[in-house]
C-alpha positions in Angstrom: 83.2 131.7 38.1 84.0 130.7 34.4 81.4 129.3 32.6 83.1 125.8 32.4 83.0 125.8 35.9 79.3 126.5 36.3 78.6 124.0 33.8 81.2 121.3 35.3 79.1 121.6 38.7 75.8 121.1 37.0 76.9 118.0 35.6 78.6 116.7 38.8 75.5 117.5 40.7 73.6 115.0 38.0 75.6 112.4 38.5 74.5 110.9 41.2 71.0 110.0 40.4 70.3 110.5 36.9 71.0 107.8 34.2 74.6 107.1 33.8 77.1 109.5 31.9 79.5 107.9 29.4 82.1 109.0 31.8 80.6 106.9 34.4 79.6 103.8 32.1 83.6 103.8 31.3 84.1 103.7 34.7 82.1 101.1 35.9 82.8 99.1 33.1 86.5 99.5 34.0 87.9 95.9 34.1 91.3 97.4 35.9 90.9 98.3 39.7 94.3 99.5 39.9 93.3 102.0 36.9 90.3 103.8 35.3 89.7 106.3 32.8 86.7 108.9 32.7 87.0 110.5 29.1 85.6 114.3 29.1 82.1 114.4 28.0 81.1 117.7 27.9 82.4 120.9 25.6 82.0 124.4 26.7 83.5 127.6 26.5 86.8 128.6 28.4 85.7 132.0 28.3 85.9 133.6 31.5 82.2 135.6 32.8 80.6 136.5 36.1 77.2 135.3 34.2 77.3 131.0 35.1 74.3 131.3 32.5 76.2 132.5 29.7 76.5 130.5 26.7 79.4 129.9 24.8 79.7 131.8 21.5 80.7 130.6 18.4 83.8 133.0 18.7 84.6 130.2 21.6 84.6 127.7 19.7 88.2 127.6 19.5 89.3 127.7 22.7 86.2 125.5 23.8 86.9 124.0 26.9 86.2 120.4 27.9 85.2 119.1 31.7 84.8 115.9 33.2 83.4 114.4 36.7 82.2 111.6 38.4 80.7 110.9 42.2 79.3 107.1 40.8 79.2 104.6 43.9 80.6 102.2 40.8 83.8 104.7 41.0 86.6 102.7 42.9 88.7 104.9 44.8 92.1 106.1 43.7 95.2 108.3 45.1 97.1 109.2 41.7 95.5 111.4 38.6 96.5 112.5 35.8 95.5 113.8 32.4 95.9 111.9 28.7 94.6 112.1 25.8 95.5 110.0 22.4 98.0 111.8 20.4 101.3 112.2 22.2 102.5 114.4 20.0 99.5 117.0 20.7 99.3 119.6 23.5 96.8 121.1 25.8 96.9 125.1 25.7 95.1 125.6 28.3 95.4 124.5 32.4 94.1 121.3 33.2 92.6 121.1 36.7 91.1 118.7 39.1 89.7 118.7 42.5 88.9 115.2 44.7 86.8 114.2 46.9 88.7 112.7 50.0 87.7 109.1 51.0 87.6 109.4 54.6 86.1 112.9 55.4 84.0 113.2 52.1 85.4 117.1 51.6 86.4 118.4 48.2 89.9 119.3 47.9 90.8 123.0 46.1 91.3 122.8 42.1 94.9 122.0 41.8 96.7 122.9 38.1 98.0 119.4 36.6 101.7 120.2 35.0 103.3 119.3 32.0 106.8 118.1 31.5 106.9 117.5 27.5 106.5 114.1 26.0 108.9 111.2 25.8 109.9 108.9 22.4 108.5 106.1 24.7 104.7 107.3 25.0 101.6 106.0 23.7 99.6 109.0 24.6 99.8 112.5 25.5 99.5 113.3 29.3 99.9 115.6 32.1 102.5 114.5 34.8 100.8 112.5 37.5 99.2 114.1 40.5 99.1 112.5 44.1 95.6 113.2 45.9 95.6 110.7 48.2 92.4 108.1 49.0 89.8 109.7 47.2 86.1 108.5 45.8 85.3 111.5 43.7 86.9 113.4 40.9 85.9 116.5 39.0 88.3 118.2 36.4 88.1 121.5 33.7 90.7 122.7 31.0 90.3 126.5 31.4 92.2 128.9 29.0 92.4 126.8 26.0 93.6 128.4 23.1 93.2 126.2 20.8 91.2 123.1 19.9 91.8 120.4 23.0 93.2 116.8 21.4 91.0 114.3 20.8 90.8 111.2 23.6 90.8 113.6 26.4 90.2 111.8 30.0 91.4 111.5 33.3 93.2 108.2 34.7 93.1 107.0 38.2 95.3 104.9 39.5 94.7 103.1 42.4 98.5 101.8 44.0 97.0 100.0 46.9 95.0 98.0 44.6 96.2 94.1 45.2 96.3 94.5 40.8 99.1 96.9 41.0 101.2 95.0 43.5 102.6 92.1 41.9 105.4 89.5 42.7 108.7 90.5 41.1 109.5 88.7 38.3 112.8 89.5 37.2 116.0 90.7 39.7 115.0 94.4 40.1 118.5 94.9 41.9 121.9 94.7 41.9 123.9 96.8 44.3 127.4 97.7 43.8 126.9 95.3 40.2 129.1 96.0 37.2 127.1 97.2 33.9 127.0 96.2 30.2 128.1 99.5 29.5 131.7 99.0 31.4 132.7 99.7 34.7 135.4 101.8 35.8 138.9 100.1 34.8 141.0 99.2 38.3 144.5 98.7 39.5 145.1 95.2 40.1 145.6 95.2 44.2 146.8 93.0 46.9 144.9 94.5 49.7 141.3 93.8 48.8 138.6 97.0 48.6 135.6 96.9 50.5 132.6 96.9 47.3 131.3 100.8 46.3 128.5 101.2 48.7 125.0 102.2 47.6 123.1 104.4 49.5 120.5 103.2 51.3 117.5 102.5 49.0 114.1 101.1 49.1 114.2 98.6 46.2 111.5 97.6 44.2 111.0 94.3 45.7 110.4 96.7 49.2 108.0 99.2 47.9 106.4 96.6 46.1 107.0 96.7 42.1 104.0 95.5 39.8 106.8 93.5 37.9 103.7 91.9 35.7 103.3 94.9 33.5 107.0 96.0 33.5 107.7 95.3 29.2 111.0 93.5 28.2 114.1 93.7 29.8 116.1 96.7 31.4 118.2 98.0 28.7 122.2 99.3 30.0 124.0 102.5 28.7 127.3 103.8 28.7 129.7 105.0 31.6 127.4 107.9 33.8 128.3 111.2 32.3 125.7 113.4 33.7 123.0 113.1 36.6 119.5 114.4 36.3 117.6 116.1 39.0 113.6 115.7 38.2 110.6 116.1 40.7 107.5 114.4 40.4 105.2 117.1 40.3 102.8 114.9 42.4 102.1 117.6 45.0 103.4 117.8 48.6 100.6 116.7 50.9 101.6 113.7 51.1 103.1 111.9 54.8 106.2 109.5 54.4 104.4 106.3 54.7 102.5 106.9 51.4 105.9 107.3 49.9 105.9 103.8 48.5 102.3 104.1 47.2 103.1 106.8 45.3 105.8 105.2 43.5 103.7 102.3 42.4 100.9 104.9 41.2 103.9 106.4 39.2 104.8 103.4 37.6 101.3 102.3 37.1 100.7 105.9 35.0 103.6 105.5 33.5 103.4 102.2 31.7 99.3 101.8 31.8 98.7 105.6 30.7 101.6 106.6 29.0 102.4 103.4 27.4 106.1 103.1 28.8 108.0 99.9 29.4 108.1 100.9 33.0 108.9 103.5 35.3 111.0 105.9 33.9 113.2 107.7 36.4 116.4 105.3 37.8 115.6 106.6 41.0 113.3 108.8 43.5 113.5 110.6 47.0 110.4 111.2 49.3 110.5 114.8 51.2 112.0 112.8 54.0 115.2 111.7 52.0 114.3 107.7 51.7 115.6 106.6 48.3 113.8 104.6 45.8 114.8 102.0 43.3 113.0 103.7 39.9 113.6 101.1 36.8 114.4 97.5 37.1 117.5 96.3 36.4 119.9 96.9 39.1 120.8 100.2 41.5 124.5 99.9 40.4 124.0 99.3 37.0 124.2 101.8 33.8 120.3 101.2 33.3 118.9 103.1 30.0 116.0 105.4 31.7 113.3 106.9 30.3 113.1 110.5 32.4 114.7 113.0 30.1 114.2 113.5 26.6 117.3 113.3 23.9 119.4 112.8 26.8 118.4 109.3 28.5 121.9 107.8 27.0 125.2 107.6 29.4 122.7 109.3 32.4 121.3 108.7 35.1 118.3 110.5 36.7 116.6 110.7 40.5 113.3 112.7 41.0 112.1 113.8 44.0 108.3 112.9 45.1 106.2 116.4 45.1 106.3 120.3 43.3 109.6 122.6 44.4 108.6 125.6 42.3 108.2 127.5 45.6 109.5 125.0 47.8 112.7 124.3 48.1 114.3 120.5 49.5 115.1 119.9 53.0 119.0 119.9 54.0 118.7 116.1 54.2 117.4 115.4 51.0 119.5 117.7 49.5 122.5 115.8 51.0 120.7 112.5 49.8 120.5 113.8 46.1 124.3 114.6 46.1 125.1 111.3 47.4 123.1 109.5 44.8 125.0 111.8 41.9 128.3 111.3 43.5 127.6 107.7 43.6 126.2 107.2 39.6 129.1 109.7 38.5 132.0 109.1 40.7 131.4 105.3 39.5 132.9 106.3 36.2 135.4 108.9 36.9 132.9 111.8 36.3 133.4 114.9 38.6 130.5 115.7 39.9 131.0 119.6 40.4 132.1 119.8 36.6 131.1 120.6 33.5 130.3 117.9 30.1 129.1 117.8 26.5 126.8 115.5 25.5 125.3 115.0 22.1 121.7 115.1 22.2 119.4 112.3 20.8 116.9 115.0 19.7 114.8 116.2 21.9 112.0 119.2 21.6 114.8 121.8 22.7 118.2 120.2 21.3 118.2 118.5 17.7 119.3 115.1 17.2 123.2 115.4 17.5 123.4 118.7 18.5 126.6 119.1 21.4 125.2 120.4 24.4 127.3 121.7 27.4 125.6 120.7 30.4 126.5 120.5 34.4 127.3 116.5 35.8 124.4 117.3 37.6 121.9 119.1 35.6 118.0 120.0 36.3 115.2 118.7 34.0 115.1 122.1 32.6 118.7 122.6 31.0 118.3 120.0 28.5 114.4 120.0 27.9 111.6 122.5 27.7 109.9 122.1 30.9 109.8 123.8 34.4 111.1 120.4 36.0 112.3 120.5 38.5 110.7 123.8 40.2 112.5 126.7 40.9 113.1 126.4 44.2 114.7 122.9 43.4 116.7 124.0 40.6 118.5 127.1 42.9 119.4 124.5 44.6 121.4 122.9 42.3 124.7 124.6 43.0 125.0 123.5 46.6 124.3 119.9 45.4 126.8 119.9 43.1 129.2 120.7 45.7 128.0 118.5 48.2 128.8 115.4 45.8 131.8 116.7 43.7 133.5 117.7 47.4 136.3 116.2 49.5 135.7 114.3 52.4 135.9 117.6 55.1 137.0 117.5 58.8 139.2 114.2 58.2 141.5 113.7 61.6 142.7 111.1 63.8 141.3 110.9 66.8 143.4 108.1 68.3 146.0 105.8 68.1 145.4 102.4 69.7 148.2 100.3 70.7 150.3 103.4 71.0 151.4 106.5 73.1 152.0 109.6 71.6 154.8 112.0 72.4 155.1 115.0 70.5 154.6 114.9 66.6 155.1 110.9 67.4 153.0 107.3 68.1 154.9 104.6 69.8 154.0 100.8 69.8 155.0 97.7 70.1 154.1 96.9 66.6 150.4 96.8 66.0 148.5 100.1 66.0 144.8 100.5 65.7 144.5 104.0 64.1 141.3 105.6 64.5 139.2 108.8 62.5 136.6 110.9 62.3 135.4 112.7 59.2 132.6 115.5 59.3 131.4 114.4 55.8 127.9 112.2 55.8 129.2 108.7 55.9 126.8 108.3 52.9 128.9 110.3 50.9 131.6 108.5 51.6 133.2 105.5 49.5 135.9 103.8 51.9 138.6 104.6 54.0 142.3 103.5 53.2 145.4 103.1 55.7 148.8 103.8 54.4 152.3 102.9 55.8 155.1 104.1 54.0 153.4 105.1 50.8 152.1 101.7 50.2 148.0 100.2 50.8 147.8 98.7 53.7 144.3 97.8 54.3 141.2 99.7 53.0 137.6 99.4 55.1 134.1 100.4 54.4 132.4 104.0 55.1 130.7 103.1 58.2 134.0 101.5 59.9 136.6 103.9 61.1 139.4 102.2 63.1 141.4 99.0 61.8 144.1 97.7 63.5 147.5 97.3 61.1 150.8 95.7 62.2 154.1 97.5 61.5 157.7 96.1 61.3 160.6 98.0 63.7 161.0 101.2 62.8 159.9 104.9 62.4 156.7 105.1 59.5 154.6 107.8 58.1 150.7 105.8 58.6 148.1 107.4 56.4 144.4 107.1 56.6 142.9 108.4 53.3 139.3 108.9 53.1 137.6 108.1 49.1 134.6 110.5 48.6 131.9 108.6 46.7 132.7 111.5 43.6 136.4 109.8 43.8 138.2 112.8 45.5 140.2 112.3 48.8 141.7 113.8 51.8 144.5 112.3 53.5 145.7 112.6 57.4 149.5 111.2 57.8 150.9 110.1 61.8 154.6 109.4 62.2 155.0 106.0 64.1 157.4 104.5 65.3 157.3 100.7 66.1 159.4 99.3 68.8 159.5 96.0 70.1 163.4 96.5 72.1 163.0 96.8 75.8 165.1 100.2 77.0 168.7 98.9 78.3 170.3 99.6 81.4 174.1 101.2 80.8 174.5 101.4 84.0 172.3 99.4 86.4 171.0 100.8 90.0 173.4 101.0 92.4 173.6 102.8 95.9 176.5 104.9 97.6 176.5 106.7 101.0 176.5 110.1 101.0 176.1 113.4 103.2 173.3 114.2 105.5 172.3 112.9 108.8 172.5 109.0 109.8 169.7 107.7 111.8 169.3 104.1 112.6 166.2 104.1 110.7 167.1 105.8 107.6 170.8 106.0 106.9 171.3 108.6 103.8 172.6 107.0 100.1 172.3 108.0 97.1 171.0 105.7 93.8 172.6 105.5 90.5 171.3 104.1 87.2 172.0 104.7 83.6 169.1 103.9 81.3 168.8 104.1 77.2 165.6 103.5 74.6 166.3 103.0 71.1 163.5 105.2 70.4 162.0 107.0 73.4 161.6 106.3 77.4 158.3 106.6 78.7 158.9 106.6 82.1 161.5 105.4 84.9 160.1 104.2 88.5 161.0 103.2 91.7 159.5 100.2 92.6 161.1 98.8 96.0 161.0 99.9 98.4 158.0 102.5 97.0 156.9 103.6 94.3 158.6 106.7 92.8 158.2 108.3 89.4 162.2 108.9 88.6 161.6 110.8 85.7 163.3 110.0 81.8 166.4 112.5 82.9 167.4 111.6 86.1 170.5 109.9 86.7 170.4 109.6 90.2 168.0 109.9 93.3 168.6 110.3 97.3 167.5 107.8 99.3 167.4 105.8 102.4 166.8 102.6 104.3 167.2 101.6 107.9 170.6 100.7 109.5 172.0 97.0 109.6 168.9 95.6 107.7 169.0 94.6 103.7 167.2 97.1 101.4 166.4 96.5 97.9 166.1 99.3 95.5 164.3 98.4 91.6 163.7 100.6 89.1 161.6 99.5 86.3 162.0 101.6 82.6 159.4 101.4 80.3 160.0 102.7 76.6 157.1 105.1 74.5 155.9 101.4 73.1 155.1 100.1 76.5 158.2 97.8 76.5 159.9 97.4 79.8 163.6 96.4 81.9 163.8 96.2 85.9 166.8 95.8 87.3 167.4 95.8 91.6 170.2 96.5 94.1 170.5 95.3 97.4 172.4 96.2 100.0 172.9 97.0 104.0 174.1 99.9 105.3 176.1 98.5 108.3 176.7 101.3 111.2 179.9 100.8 113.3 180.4 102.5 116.7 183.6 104.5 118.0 184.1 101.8 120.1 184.5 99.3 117.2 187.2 101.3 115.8 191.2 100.4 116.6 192.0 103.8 118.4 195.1 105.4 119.0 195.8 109.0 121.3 193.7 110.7 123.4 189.8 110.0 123.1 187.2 110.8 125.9 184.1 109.9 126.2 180.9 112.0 125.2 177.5 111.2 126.2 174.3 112.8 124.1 171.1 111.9 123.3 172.1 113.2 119.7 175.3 110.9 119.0 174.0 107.7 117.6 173.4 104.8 120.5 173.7 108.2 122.7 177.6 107.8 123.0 180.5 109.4 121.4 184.6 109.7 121.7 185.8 112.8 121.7 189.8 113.9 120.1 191.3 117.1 120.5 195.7 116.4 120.5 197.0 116.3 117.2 198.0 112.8 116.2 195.2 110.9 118.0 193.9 108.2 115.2 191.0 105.7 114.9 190.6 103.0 112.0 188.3 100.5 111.0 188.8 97.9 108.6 185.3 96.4 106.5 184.5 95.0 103.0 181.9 96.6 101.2 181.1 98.9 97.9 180.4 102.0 99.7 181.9 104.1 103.1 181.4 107.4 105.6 182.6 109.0 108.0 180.1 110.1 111.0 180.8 112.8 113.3 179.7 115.7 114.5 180.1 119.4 113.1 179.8 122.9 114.9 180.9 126.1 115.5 184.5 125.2 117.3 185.3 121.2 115.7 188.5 121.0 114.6 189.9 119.0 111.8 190.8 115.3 110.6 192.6 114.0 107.9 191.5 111.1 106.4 193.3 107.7 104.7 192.3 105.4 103.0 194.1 101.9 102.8 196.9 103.5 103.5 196.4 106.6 101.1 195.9 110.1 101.9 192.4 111.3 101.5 192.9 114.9 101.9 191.3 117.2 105.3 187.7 117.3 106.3 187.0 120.7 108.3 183.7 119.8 110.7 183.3 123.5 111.4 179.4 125.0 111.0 177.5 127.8 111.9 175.6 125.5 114.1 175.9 122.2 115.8 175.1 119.0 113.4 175.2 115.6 115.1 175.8 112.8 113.2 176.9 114.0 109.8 178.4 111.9 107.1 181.2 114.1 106.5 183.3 111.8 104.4 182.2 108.8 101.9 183.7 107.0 99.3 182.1 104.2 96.6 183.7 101.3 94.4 181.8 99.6 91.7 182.8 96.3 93.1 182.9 95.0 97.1 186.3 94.7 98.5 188.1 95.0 101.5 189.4 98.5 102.8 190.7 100.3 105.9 189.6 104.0 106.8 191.7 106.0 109.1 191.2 109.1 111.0 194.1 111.5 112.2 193.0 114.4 114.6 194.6 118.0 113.6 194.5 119.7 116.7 193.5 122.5 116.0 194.3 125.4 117.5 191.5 127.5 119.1 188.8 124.3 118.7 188.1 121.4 121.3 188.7 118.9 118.8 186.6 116.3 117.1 183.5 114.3 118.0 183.6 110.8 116.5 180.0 109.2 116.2 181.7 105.6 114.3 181.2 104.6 110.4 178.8 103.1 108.3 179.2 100.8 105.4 177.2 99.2 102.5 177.8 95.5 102.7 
C-alpha cells in the first residue's frame, strides 16, 4: 500500500465523526445539488512503501501527492466525477484515482484511474474527463506517481444528473432534423419529381434526454460544409445499463459547462453501448453546428462519442454500424466520401500548430489530430471497418417483384402501371432514398424505409430502374425491361370447327378447331372455355375436338396477352348425321345390320357403278363408312367435281370412320356423291351415311 493510500484511509475513517474537514464544509455548504466540489485537503508523499507509517521525505516533496474524501451525511449523492483544478493550462503527472461508495448496497467500488484527453480553448479549468459511477453517497480519491508539483485548485466535482437542478425546460430549439446550415448546404439540381428530405438517424434529442438548457451560454455557433467526422469515447467507464444512458449525458453536460467552464456540451453527438444516438450541442441534428470535442480541429467537423472506455474493448457490431451511419450522414451531406482521405488546416492545437495542413481520414479518431488516447484502442482498430461501412454502396440491391406485371424471360408485362418492388441488404439507416427510373429519366424517388412505389408507363417497351442513394452519396442501380401494353391480342383467324377422321358416335362426333391468334407484345395464354376448360397453349393453331351429334355446340377460346389484356371469340355449330337411307341411291345396295354401324344399320355396295348422294348446306362434310381387311373402293364428287379415290382397306375392321371430309370458310349448299369401284377380290363397301356441320 503507498503511503497516500494509508494516509487517505485515515482521514476517511475521520470523517464521519470528528469536526468537519474543509472538504466536507465545501460540501455542505454546496448551494448546487446537481454539483459539488470537495478540494484535496491533504499533502503526502506519492512514494510507494510497504511501511503505511512512513513519512514523506523532503526528497518527496516534489512529487507530493494530494488525497481527498468524504462519507459526510451533508454529501448529496452523485453518479458523475471527475477531477479539476484552476489552471487549464496545467497538468497532473501523476494518476488520479477515485473509488465510491454505492448508494444502494453501501460497498466501495475498486480505485478506478480518471483519464485525460488534453484541454480545450473553451475551458475555465483544468480537468480529468468525466467518470460515470453510478448512484453513489461516498467518494474517496488519491494522485499517485506525481512527478511534479500537483496544480493548485485541486478537487473533485460531483455531478448529480438526476438532480431536478440539472433538468431544465429547453429554452431554445435544440433540433432541427434534415435543416439546412449557416455554413451552406449541399447545392441541388432543380427537379420535377420531389425528394423525400435526407433522413436522420434515429436520435434521442435533447428535449428527450432532458437538456438543462438554463446553463447552456449563448447561441449555437454553425461551421462550414462537414469535411471530416470525429470518433471520441467518453471515457466514463462501461458499467453502466442502457437506461442510465440519458443520465449520463446530462452529467456530461453538467461537467462540461459547470466544471470546465464550456458553453455547453461539447461533442455534436453520442452513442450508448446499445447504439441509441444522442443529440450532443444545441442547435440542430442537421445543422453544421461549431462543437467543442477536438482541439484545432472543431471547424468544418463534426464529432460523435461513444458513452464508456474502448482501450480493451472494442464496440458492438450495432454500434459500429450506428457510428458509420452518423459519419455517412454529417459527410455525405456535403459531398464528402466518407472512406477518403482530407487536409485540413489546423486551428492550433497541442499536437498541430495553428495553420499547419494536416492529412487526416473523413472519419478520424480523437487521436490523429490530438495528443490523447481517445478513443481507446480497441475503438480506434476499428476505425477501418467504419469507414467502409459509411463510405460503401448500398450492397444486395434486387428486385424482388414486379406488381402489376408478369414476367417472361428477361421481360415485365403490364397493362400500364407497375408497382416495382426491392430489397437491399444494407441497414435501412444507412440508407438515403430510393429512386425509380424509366427511360433514363426520375420518375419518382421514396424514403429509406419504403421499398415499392407504384409508377405508370406509356405503351411500349422501357428500361425501369430503381437506384438506391447511400447516406455517403454512392449508389447501386437494378434496371428491369418492361414492356407496357394496353392492346388486347387479335384474332387473325377466329375459331372455327371442321370434321375430320376418327370414329363418329352420336355422342361425340370428331372435328377439328382452328384459330389464329397474335399479341403485339407477348401472349400469355390461349384457353378453351366452352364447352371446358382447356389450356391451348401460345403455339397451337388447332385442337381435336368433339360434341354430340344433331345438337349445337359452342366452342370459345379466350387469349390473354403477358399484360393481362384479353379477346374471346366463339363458334357454333351442329354436326348433323345423315343415314344411308337419307341418301338418293343408285345400283346395287343391301342391307347390313351391326350393332357397330351407327343406328345399328348399314347398306352395303359391291358392283362397280352403284352411287349414293346427298345434297346439304353447311361449312363442313364426311364421309362415314366402314374400313377392313377386304373393302373395296369409292370415288368421291363433289358438286359435280371429282374428288379423287378413298381406299377403305385396314389391317382390321373400323366401323364408322370418317374417311373423307371437306371444309369452306363460309356455309353453302353442296352435293356429295359416292361411286362404288368394284373391286376385284373385295366384297365391296359398307356405307354408314354422312355428317355435316350446319
Amino acid at each position: 500500500m503507498t503511503r497516500a493510500a494509508a494516509a487517505l484511509l485515515t482521514l476517511a475513517a475521520s470523517a464521519g465523526g470528528s469536526p468537519a474537514t474543509a472538504a466536507e464544509q465545501q460540501a455542505a455548504t454546496a448551494t448546487n445539488p446537481a454539483l459539488q466540489t470537495i478540494a484535496f485537503t491533504r499533502t503526502m508523499s506519492a512514494a510507494n512503501s510497504a511501511d503505511p507509517g512512513a513519512g514523506a521525505s523532503s526528497e518527496d516533496a516534489a512529487s507530493a501527492g494530494i488525497a481527498a474524501g468524504t462519507t459526510s451525511p451533508a454529501l448529496k449523492p452523485f453518479s458523475l466525477i471527475g477531477v479539476t483544478w484552476a489552471d487549464p493550462a496545467a497538468r497532473v503527472t501523476g494518476s488520479v484515482q477515485v473509488r465510491t461508495r454505492a448508494l444502494d448496497t453501501r460497498r466501495w467500488s475498486p480505485w478506478r484511474t480518471l483519464e485525460t484527453d488534453g484541454r480545450a480553448p473553451s475551458d475555465v479549468r483544468g480537468s480529468s474527463d468525466p467518470l460515470w459511477v453510478g448512484p453513489s453517497d461516498g467518494v474517496e480519491a488519491r494522485v499517485t506517481g506525481a512527478r511534479s508539483a500537483l496544480p493548485a485548485g485541486l478537487r473533485m466535482d460531483l455531478i448529480n444528473p438526476e438532480s431536478q437542478e440539472a433538468v431544465t425546460p429547453r429554452r431554445v430549439a435544440a433540433s432541427t432534423a434534415g435543416g439546412g446550415s449557416t455554413g451552406g448546404s449541399p447545392s441541388k439540381a432543380r427537379v420535377t419529381v420531389p425528394l423525400p428530405p435526407r433522413p436522420a438517424p434515429r436520435i434521442v434529442t435533447r428535449a428527450g434526454w432532458r437538456a438543462n438548457e438554463a446553463i447552456v451560454k449563448g447561441a449555437p455557433e454553425y461551421t462550414g460544409p462537414t469535411q471530416v467526422f470525429f470518433v471520441h469515447h467518453t471515457a466514463t467507464g462501461n458499467g453502466y445499463s442502457c437506461a442510465q444512458s440519458a443520465s449520463i449525458v446530462r452529467g456530461i453536460q453538467a461537467y462540461q459547462v459547470r466544471s470546465r467552464g464550456w458553453d455547453d456540451i461539447g461533442y455534436n453527438f453520442l452513442i450508448d453501448k446499445c447504439g441509441t444516438v444522442f443529440e450532443g450541442r444545441g442547435g440542430g441534428i442537421g445543422r453544421t453546428v461549431l462543437g467543442a470535442h477536438t482541439l484545432g480541429f472543431n471547424a468544418n467537423a463534426s464529432s460523435v462519442a461513444v458513452i464508456g472506455s474502448y482501450g480493451g474493448r472494442a464496440v458492438s457490431t450495432r454500434v459500429r454500424t450506428v457510428i458509420a451511419a452518423m459519419a455517412a450522414y454529417k459527410l455525405g451531406a456535403y459531398g464528402s466520401p466518407p472512406a477518403g482521405r482530407v487536409v485540413v488546416t489546423s486551428g492550433g492545437s497541442e499536437r498541430f500548430p495553428l495553420g499547419r495542413k494536416v492529412p487526416l481520414f473523413r472519419i478520424s479518431g480523437h487521436r490523429d489530430a490530438g495528443q490523447t488516447a481517445c478513443p481507446g484502442n480497441a475503438l480506434y482498430g476499428q476505425l477501418p471497418s467504419i469507414r467502409a461501412i459509411a463510405g460503401a454502396a448500398p450492397a444486395g440491391l434486387r428486385m424482388i417483384g414486379m406488381g402489376g406485371s408478369a414476367r417472361a424471360g428477361n421481360w415485365y408485362f403490364t397493362k400500364g402501371v407497375i408497382q416495382p418492388a426491392w430489397s437491399v441488404t444494407t441497414p435501412l439507416g444507412l440508407i438515403n432514398r430510393f429512386e425509380v427510373w424509366v427511360d433514363g429519366v426520375l420518375r419518382v424517388a421514396t424514403p429509406a424505409g419504403r421499398r415499392s412505389v407504384p409508377v405508370r408507363l406509356t405503351p411500349g417497351g422501357h428500361t425501369v430502374t430503381v437506384r438506391a442513394l447511400h447516406l455517403s452519396g454512392r449508389s447501386t442501380v437494378v434496371n428491369s425491361r418492361v414492356f407496357a401494353d394496353t392492346s388486347a391480342p387479335v384474332f387473325s383467324r377466329e375459331p372455327d370447327v371442321a370434321l375430320r377422321p376418327g370414329t363418329v358416335n352420336l355422342g361425340a362426333v370428331p372435328m377439328h378447331l382452328d384459330w389464329t391468334v397474335r399479341d403485339n407484345a407477348s401472349l400469355g395464354s390461349v384457353r378453351l372455355t366452352r364447352p371446358a376448360t382447356v389450356n391451348l397453349g401460345v403455339t397451337a393453331r388447332t385442337r381435336n375436338v368433339g360434341a354430340p351429334a344433331n345438337r349445337p355446340a359452342t366452342f370459345t377460346v379466350r387469349a390473354t396477352d403477358r399484360a393481362f389484356n384479353f379477346v374471346s371469340a366463339s363458334v357454333t355449330r351442329t354436326p348433323v348425321v345423315v343415314s344411308e337411307s337419307g341418301a338418293q341411291r343408285s345400283g346395287t345396295w343391301r342391307p347390313l345390320r351391326n350393332g357397330s354401324y351407327l343406328g345399328g344399320t348399314a347398306v352395303g355396295g359391291s358392283i362397280r357403278g352403284t352411287s349414293a348422294s346427298w345434297r346439304f348446306s353447311g361449312s363442313s362434310v364426311a364421309l362415314v363408312l366402314s374400313k377392313g381387311p377386304r373393302a373395296g373402293r369409292i370415288g368421291v364428287f363433289l358438286d359435280g367435281r371429282p374428288q379423287g379415290m378413298v381406299d377403305l382397306r385396314s389391317t382390321r375392321p373400323l366401323p364408322r370412320q370418317v374417311v373423307w371430309s371437306r371444309w369452306w370458310p363460309q356455309g353453302g349448299e353442296h352435293t356429295v356423291r359416292i361411286v362404288v369401284e368394284g373391286t376385284p377380290g373385295r366384297p365391296g363397301v359398307a356405307l354408314d351415311g354422312l355428317v355435316y356441320l350446319k
